[in-house]
N, CA, C and O atoms as a MOPAC input file, in Angstrom:
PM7 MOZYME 1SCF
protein

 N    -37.34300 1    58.86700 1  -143.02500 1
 C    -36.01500 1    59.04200 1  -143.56700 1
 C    -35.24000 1    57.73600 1  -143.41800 1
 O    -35.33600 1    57.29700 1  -142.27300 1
 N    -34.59700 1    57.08300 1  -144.12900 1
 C    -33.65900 1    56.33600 1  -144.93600 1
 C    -32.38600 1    56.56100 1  -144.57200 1
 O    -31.75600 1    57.57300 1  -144.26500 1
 N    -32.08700 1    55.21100 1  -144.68500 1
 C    -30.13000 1    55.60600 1  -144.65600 1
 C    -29.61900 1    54.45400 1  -145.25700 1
 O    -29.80600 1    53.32000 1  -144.81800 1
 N    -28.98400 1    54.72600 1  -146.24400 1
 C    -28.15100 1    53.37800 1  -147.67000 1
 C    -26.97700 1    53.48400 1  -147.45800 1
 O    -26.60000 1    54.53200 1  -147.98300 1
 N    -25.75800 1    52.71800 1  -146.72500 1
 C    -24.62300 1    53.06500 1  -146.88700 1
 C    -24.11000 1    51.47800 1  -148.20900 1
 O    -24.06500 1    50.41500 1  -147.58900 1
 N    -23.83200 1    51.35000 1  -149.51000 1
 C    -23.15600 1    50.58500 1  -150.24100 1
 C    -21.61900 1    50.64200 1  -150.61700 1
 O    -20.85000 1    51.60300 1  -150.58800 1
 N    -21.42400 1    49.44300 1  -150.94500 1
 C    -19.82700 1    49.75000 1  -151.69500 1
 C    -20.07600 1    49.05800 1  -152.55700 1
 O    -20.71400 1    48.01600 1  -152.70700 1
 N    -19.25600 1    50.01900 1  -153.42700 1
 C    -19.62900 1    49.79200 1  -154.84200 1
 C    -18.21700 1    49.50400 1  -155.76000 1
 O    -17.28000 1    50.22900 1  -155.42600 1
 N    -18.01400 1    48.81500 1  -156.56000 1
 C    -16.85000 1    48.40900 1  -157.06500 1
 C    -16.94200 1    48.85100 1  -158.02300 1
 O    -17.40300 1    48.26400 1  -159.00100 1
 N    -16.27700 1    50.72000 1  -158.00400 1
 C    -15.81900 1    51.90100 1  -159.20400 1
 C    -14.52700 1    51.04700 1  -159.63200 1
 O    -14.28500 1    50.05400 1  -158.94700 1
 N    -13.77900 1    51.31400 1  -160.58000 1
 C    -12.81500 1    51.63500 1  -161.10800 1
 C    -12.32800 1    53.39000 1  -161.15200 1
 O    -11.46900 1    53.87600 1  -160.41600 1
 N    -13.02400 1    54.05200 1  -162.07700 1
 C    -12.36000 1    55.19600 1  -162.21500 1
 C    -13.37900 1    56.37800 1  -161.76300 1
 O    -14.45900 1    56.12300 1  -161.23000 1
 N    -12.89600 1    57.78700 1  -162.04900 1
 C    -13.86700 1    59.03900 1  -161.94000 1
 C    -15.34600 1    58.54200 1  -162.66200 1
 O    -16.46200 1    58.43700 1  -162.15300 1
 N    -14.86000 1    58.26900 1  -164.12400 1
 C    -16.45300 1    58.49700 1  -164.69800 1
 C    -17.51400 1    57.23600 1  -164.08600 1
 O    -18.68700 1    57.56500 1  -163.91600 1
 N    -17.15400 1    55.96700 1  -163.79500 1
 C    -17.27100 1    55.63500 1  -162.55400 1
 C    -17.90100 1    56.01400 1  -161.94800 1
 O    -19.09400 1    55.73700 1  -162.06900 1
 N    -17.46700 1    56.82600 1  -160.99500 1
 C    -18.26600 1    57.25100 1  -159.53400 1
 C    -18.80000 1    58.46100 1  -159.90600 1
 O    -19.08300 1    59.15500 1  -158.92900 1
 N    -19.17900 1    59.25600 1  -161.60100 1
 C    -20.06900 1    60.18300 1  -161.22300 1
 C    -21.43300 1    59.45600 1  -162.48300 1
 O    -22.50000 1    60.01300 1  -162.74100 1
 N    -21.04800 1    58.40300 1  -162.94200 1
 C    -22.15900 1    57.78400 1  -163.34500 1
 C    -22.98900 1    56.95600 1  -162.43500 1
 O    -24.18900 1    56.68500 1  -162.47700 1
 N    -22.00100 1    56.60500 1  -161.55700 1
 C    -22.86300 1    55.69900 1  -160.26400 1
 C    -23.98800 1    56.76900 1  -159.87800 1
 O    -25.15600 1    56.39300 1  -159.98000 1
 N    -23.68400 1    58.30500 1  -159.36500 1
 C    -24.16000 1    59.33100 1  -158.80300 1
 C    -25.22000 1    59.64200 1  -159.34100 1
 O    -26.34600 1    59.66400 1  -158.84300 1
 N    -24.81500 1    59.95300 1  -160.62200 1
 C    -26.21500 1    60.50200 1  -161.71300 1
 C    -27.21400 1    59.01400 1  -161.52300 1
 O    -28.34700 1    59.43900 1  -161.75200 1
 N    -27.28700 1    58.12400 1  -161.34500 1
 C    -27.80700 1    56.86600 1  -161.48300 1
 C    -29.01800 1    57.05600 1  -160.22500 1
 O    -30.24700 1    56.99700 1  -160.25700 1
 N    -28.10000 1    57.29000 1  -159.20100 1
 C    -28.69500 1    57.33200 1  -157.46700 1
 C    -29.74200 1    58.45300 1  -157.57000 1
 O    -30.91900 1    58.37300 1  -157.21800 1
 N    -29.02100 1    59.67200 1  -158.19500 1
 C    -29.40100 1    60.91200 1  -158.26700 1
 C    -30.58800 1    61.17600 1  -158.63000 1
 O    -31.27100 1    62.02300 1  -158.05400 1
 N    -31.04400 1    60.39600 1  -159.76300 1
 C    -32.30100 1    60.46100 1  -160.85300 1
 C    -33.76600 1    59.91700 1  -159.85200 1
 O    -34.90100 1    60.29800 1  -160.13800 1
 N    -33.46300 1    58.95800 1  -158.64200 1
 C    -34.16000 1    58.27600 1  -157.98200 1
 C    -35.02100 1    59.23000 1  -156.99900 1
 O    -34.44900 1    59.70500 1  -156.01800 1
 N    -36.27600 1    59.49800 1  -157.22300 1
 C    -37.24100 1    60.45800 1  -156.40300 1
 C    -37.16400 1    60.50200 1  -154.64400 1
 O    -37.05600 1    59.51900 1  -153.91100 1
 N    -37.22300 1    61.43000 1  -154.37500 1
 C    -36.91300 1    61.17600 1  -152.43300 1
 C    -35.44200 1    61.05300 1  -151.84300 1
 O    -35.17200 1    60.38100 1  -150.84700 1
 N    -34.54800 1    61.76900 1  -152.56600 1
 C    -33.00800 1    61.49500 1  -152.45400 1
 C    -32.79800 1    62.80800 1  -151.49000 1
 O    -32.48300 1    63.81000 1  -152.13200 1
 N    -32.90900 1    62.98800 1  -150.12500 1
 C    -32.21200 1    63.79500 1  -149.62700 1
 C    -30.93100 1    64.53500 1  -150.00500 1
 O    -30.72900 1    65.64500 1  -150.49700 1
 N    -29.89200 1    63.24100 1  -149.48700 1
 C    -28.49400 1    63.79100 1  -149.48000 1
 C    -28.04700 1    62.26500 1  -150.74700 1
 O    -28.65100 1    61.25100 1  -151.09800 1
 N    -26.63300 1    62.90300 1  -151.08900 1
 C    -25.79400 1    61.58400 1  -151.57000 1
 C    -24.18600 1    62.13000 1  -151.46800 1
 O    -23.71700 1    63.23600 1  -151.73800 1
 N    -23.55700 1    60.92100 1  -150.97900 1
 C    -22.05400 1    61.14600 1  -150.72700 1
 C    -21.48300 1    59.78300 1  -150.76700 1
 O    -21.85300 1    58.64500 1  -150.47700 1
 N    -20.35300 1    60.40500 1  -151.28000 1
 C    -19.13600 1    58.93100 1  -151.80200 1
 C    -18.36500 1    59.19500 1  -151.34200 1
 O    -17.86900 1    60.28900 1  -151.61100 1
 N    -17.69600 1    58.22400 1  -150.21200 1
 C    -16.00400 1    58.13700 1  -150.00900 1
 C    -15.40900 1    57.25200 1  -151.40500 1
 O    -15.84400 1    56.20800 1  -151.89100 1
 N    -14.51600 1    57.91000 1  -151.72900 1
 C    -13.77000 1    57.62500 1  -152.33400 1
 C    -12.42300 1    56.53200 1  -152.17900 1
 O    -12.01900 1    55.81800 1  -153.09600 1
 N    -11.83400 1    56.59100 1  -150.77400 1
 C    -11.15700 1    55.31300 1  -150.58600 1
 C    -11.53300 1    54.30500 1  -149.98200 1
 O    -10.73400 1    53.45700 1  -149.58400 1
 N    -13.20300 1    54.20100 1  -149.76100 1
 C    -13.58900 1    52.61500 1  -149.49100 1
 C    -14.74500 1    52.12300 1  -150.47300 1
 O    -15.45300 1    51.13000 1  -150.30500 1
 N    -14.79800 1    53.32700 1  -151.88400 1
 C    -15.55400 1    53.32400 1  -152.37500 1
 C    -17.08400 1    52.97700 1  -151.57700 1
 O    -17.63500 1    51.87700 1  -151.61000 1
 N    -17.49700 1    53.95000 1  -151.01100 1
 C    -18.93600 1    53.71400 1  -150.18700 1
 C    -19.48800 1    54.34200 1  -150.70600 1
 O    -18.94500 1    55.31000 1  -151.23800 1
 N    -21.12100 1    54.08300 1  -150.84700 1
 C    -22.08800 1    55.04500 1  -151.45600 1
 C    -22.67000 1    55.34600 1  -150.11100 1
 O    -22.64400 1    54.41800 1  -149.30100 1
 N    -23.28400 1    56.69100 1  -149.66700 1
 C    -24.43500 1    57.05800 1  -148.69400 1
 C    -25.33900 1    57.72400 1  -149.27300 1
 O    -25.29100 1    58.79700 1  -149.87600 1
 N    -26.30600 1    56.90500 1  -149.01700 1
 C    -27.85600 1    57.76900 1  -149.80300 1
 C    -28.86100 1    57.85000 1  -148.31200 1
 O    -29.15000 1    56.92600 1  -147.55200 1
 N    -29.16700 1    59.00500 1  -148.25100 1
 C    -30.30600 1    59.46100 1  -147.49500 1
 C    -31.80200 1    60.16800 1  -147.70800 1
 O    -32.10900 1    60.76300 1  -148.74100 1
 N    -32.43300 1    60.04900 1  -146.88100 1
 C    -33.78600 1    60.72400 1  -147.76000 1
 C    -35.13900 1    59.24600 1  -147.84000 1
 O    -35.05700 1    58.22200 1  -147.16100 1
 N    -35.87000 1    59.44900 1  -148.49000 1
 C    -36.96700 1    59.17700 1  -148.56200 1
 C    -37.67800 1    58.24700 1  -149.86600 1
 O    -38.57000 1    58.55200 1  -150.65800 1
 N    -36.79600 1    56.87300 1  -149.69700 1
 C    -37.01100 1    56.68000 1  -150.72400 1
 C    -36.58900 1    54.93000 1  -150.94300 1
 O    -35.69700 1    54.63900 1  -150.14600 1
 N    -36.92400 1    53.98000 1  -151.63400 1
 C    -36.80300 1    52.82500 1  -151.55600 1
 C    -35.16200 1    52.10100 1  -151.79100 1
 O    -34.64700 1    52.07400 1  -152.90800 1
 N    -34.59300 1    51.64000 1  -150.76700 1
 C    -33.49100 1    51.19900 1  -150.90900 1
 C    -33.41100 1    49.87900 1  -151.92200 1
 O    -32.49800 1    49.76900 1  -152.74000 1
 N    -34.24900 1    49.09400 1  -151.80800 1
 C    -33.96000 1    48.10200 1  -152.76600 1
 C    -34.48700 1    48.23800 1  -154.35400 1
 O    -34.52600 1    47.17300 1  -154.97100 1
 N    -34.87000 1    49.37100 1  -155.02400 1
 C    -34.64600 1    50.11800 1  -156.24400 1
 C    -33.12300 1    50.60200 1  -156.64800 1
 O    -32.47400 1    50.46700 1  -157.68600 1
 N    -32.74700 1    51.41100 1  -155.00500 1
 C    -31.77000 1    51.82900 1  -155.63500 1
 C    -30.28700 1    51.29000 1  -155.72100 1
 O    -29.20100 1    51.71800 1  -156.11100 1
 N    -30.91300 1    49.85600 1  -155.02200 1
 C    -29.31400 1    49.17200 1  -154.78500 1
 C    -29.96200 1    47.86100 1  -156.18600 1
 O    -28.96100 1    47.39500 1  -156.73100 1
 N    -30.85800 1    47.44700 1  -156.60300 1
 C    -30.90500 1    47.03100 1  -158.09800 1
 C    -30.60800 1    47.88800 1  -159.41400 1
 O    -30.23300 1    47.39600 1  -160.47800 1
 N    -30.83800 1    49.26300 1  -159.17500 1
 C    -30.41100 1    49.81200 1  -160.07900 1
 C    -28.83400 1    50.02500 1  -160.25400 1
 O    -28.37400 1    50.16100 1  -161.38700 1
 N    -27.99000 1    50.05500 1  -159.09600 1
 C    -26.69900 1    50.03300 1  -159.10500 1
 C    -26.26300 1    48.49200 1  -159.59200 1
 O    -25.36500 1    48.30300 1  -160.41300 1
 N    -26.99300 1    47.47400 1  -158.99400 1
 C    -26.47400 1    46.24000 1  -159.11000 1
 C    -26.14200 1    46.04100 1  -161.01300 1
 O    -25.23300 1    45.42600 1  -161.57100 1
 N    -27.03300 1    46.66000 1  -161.47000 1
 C    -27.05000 1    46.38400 1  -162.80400 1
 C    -25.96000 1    47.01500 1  -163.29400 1
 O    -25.80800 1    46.39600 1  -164.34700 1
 N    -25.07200 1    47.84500 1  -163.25500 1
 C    -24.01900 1    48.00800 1  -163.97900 1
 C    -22.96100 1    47.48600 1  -163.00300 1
 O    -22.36300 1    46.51300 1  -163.46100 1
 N    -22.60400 1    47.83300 1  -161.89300 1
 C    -21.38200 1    47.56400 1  -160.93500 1
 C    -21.35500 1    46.49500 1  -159.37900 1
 O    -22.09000 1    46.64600 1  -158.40400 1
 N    -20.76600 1    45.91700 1  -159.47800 1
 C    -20.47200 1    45.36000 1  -158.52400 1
 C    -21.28200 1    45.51600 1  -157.08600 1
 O    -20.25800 1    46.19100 1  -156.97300 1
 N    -22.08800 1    45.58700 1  -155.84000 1
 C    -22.87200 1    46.19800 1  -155.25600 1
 C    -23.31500 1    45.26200 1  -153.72700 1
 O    -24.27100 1    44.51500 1  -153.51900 1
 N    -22.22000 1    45.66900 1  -152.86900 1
 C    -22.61900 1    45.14600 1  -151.56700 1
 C    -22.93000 1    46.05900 1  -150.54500 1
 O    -22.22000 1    46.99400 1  -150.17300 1
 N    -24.59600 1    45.56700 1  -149.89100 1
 C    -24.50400 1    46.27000 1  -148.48500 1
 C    -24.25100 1    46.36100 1  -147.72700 1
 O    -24.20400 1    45.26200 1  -147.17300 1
 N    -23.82800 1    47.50900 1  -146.82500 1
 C    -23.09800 1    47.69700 1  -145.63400 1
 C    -24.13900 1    48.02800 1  -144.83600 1
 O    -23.87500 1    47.69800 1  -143.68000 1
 N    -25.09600 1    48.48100 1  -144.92600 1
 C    -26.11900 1    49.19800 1  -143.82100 1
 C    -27.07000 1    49.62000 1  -144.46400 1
 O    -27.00300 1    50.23100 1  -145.53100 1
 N    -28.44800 1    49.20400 1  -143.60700 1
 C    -29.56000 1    49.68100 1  -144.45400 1
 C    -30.10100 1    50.32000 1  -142.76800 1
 O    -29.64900 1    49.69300 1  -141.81000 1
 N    -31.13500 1    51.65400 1  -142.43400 1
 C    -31.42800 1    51.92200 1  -141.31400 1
 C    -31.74700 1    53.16600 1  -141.54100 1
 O    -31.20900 1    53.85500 1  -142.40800 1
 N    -32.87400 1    53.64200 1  -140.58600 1
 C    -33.04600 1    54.88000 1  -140.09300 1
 C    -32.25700 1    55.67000 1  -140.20500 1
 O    -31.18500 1    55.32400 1  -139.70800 1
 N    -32.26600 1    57.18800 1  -140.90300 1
 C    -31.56100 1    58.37300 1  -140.79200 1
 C    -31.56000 1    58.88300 1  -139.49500 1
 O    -32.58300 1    58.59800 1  -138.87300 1
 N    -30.74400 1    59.54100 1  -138.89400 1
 C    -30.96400 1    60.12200 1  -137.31300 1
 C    -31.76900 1    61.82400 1  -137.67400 1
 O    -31.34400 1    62.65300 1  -138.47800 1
 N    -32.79700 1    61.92500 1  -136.94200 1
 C    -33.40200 1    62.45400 1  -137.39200 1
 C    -33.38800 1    63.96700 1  -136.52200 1
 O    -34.24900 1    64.84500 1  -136.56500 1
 N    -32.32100 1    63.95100 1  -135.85800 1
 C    -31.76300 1    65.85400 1  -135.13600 1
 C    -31.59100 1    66.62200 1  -135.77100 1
 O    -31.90500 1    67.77500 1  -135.47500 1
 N    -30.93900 1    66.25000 1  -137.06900 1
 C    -30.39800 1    67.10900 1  -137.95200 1
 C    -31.31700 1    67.95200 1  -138.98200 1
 O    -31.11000 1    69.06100 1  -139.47500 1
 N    -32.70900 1    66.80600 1  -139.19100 1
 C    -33.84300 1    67.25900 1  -139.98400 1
 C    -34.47000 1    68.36800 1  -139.08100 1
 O    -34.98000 1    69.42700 1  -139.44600 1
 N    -34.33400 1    67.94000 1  -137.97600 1
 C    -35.61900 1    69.29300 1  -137.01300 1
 C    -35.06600 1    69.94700 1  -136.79800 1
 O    -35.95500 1    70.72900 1  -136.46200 1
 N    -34.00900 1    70.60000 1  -136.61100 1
 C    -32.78800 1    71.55700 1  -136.46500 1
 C    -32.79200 1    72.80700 1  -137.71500 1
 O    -32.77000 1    74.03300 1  -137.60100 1
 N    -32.83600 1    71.76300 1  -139.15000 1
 C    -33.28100 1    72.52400 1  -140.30200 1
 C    -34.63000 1    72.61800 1  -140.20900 1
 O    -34.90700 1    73.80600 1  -140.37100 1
 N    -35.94100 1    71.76500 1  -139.97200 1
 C    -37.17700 1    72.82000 1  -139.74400 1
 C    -37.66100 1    73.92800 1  -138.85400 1
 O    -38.50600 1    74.77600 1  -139.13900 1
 N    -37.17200 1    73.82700 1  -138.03100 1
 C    -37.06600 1    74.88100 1  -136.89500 1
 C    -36.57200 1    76.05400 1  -136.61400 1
 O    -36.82000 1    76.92200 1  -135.77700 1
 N    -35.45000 1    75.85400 1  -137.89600 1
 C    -35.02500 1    76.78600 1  -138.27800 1
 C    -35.97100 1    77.30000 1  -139.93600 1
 O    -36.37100 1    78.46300 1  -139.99900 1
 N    -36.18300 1    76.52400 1  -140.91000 1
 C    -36.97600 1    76.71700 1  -141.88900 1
 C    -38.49400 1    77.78700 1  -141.33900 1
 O    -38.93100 1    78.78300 1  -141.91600 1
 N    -39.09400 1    77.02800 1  -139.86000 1
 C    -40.33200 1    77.63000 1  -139.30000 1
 C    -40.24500 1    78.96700 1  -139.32400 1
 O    -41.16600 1    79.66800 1  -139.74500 1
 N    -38.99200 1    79.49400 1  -138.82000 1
 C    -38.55000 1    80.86800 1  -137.73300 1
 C    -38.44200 1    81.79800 1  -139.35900 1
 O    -39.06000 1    82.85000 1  -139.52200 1
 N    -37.46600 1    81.11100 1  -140.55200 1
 C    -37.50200 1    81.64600 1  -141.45200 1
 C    -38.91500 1    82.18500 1  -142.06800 1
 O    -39.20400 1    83.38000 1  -142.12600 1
 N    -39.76600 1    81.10000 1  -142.52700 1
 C    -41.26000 1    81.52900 1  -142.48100 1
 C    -41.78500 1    82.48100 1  -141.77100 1
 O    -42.43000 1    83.34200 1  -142.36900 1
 N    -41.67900 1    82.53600 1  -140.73800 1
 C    -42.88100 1    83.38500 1  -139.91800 1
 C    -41.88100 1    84.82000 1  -139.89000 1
 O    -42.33600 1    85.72200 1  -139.18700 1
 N    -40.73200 1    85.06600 1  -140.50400 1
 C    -40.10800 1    85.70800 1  -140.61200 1
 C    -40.79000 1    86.66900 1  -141.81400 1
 O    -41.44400 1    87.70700 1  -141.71000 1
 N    -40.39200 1    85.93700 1  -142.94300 1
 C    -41.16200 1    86.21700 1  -144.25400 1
 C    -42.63700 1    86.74800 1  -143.94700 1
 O    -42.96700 1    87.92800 1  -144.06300 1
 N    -43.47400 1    85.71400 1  -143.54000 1
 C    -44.33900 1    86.05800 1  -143.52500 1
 C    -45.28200 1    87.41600 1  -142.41900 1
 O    -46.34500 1    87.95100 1  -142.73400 1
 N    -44.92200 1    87.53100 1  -141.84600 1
 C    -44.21900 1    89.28400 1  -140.79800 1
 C    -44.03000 1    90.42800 1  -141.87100 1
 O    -44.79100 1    91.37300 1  -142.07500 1
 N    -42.88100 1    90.13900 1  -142.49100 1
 C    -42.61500 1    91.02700 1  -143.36500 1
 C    -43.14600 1    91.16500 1  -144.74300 1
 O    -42.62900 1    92.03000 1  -145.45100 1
 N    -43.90100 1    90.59000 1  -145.12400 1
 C    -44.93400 1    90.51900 1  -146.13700 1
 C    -46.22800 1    91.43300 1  -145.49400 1
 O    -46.85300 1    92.38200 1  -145.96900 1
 N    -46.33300 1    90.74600 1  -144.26100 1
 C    -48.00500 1    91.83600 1  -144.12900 1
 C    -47.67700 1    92.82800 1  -143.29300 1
 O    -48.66700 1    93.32300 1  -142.75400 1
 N    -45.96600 1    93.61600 1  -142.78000 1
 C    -45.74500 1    94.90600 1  -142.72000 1
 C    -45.68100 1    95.26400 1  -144.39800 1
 O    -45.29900 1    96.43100 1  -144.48000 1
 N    -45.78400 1    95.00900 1  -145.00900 1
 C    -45.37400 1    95.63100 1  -146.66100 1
 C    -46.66100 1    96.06000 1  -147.15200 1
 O    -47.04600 1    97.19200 1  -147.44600 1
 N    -47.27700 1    94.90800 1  -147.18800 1
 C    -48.72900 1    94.54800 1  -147.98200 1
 C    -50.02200 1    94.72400 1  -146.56500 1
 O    -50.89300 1    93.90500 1  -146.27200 1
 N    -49.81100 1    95.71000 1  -146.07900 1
 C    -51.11500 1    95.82100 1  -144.64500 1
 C    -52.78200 1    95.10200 1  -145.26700 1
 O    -53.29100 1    95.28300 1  -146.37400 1
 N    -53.05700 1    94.67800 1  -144.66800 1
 C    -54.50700 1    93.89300 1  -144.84400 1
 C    -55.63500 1    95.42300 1  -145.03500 1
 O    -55.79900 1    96.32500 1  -144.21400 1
 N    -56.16200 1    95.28900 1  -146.18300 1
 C    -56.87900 1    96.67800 1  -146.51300 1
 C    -57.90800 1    96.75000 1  -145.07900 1
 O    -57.62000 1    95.79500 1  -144.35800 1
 N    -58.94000 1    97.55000 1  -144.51400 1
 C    -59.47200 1    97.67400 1  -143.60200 1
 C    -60.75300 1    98.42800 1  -144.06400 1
 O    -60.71200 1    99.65500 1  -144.14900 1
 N    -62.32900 1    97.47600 1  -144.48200 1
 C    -63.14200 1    98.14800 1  -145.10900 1
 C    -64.27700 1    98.20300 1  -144.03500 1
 O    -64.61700 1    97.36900 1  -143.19600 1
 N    -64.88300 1    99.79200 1  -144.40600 1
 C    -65.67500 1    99.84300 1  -143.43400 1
 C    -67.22300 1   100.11800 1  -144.12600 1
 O    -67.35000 1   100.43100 1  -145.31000 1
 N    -68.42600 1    99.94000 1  -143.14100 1
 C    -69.32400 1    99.47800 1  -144.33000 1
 C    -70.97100 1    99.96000 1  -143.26200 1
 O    -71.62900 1    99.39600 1  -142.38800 1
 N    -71.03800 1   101.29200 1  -143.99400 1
 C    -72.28200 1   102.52300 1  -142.85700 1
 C    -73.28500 1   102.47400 1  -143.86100 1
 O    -73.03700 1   102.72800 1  -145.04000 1
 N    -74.26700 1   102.19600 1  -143.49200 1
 C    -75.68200 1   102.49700 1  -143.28000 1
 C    -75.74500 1   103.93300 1  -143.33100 1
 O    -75.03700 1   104.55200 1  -142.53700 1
 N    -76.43400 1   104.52700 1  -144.08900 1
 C    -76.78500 1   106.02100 1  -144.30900 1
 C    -78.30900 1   106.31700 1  -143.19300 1
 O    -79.11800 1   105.40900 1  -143.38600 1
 N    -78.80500 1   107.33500 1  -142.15100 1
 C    -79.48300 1   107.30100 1  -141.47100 1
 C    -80.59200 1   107.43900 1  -142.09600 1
 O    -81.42100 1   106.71800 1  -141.54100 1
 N    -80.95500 1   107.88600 1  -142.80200 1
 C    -82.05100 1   107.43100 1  -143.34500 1
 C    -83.09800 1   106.64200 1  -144.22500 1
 O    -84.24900 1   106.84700 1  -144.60900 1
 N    -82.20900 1   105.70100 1  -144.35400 1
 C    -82.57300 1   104.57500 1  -144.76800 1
 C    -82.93100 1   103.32700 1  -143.89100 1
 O    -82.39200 1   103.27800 1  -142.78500 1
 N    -83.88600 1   102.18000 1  -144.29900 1
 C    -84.04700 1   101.18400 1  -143.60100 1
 C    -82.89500 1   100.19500 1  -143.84100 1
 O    -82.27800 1   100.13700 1  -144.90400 1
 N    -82.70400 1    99.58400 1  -142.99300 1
 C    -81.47800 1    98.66200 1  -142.97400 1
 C    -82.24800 1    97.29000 1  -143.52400 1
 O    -81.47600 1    96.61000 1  -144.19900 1
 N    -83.73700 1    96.65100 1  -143.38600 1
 C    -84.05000 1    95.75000 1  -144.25300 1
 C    -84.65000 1    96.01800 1  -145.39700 1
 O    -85.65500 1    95.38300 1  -145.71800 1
 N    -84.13400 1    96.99200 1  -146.18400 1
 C    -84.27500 1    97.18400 1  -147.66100 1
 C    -83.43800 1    96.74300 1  -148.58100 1
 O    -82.63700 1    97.58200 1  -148.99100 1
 N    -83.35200 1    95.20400 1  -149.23200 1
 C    -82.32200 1    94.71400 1  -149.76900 1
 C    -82.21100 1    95.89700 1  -151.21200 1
 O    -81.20200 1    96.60200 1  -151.20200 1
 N    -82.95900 1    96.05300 1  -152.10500 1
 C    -83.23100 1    96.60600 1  -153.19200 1
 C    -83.23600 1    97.91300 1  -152.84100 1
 O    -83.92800 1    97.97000 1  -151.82500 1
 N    -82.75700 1    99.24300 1  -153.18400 1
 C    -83.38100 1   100.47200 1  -152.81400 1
 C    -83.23700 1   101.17600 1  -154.60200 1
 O    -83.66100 1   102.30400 1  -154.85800 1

């Protein structure tokens, strides 16, 4: 995990939600958030910072403030909780759906190495 904090020199709204859609389109994007009065971009997630600060460079203005590691408590907090959800689901799937239980007898008078009868 990634952490992009930029400032970006918006002018107006359409501005800062074309900057967004721009960031947005970029594969491995966790999170994205804009302050608005220091115009900052934060991009988090999984994914190449210097794509996505050339792709900004090309329309707007584009200095970095921080490039670094995401803190990563917040991710295991949501899997750990994601896990508990799973095994939750999955509990209640095979009380619903019980695993059939087949049973499989030999008649006594028959030989048991008779593949063909």
């Amino acid at each position: 995990m990634k952490k992009l904090v930029v400032k970006v020199n918006l002018h107006d709204d359409r501005d800062r939600t074309k900057a967004m859609q721009v960031v947005s389109g970029f594969g491995g994007i966790g999170s994205l958030s804009m302050d608005s009065k220091d115009n900052k971009l934060t991009v988090s997630g999984d994914f190449d910072p210097v794509k996505v600060v050339n792709k900004l460079r090309k329309s707007w203005h584009t200095e970095i403030v921080s490039v670094g590691a995401a803190e990563e408590d917040d991710g295991k907090k949501d899997e750990g909780k994601k896990e508990d959800q799973v095994a939750n689901l999955v509990k209640a799937y095979e009380a619903y759906y019980p695993t059939p239980v087949t049973y499989y007898c030999v008649p006594p008078g028959e030989t048991p190495n008779c593949v063909i009868c």
